[in-house]
N, C-alpha and C positions, 0 to 999 in steps of 0.2 A: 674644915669648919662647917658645920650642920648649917641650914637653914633652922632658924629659933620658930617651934610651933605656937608662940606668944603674938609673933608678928609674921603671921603666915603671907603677906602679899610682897611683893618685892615690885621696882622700877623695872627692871629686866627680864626676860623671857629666863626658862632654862636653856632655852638652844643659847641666847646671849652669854651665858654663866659656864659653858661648857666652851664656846667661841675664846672665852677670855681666858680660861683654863691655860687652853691650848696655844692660846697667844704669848702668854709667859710661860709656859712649858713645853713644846711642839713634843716632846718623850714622854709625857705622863700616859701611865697605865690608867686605863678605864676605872677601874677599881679606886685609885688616889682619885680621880674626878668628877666619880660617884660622892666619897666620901666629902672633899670642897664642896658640893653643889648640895648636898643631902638631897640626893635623891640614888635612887637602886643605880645596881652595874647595868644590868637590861635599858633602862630608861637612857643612861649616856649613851647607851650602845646605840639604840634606836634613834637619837640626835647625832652624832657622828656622821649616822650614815647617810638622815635627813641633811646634814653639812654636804655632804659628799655629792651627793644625789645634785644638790643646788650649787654645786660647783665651788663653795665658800670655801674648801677646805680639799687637799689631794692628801692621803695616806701612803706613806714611803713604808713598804717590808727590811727591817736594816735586823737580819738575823729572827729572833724569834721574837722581837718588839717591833714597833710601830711607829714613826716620828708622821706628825703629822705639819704640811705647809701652809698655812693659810691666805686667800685668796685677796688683798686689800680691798681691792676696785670690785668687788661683788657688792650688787647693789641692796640696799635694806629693802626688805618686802612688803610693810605693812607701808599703804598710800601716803602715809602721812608722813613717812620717813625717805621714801621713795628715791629723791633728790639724793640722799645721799649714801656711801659706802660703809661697809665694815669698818675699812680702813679711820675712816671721820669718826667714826664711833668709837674704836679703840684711841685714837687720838685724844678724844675726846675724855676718855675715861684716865688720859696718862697711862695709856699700855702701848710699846714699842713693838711686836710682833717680833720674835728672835729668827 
């Protein structure tokens, strides 16, 4: 499902939207979570690896796909969120992390 160019601002970053992806899907191909977030394969790709880098998220090789784990206790970045985790977040939003 596209982001709608009607109401270009959203509550959530794209790293948040690509985070949440992955939290109900740990197997989605870049490609399917391009297309949920509307934004390019390149841009998920480049968030991923920003996840990765920041420890939120470990990428498993299982054949010639990717399952990715994500990390709860990784802390939010922005100061005003700081207090608290991914994990509260997804909580927050009713997402269970599989």
């Amino acid at each position: 499902m596209a982001v709608s160019t009607a109401n270009s601002w959203t509550f959530l970053s794209n790293h948040a939207h690509v985070l949440v992806c992955l939290a109900v899907e740990p197997d989605l191909r870049l490609r399917d979570i391009a297309d949920r977030v509307g934004i390019t394969e390149r841009a998920v790709f480049t968030i991923v690896n920003d996840l990765e880098a920041g420890g939120y998220l470990t990428r498993i090789r299982e054949g010639r796909r990717n399952r990715y784990e994500l990390n709860p206790h990784g802390p939010l970045r922005h100061p005003l969120e700081a207090p608290h985790t991914v994990g509260e977040l997804l909580a927050a939003l009713s997402i269970s992390p599989k």
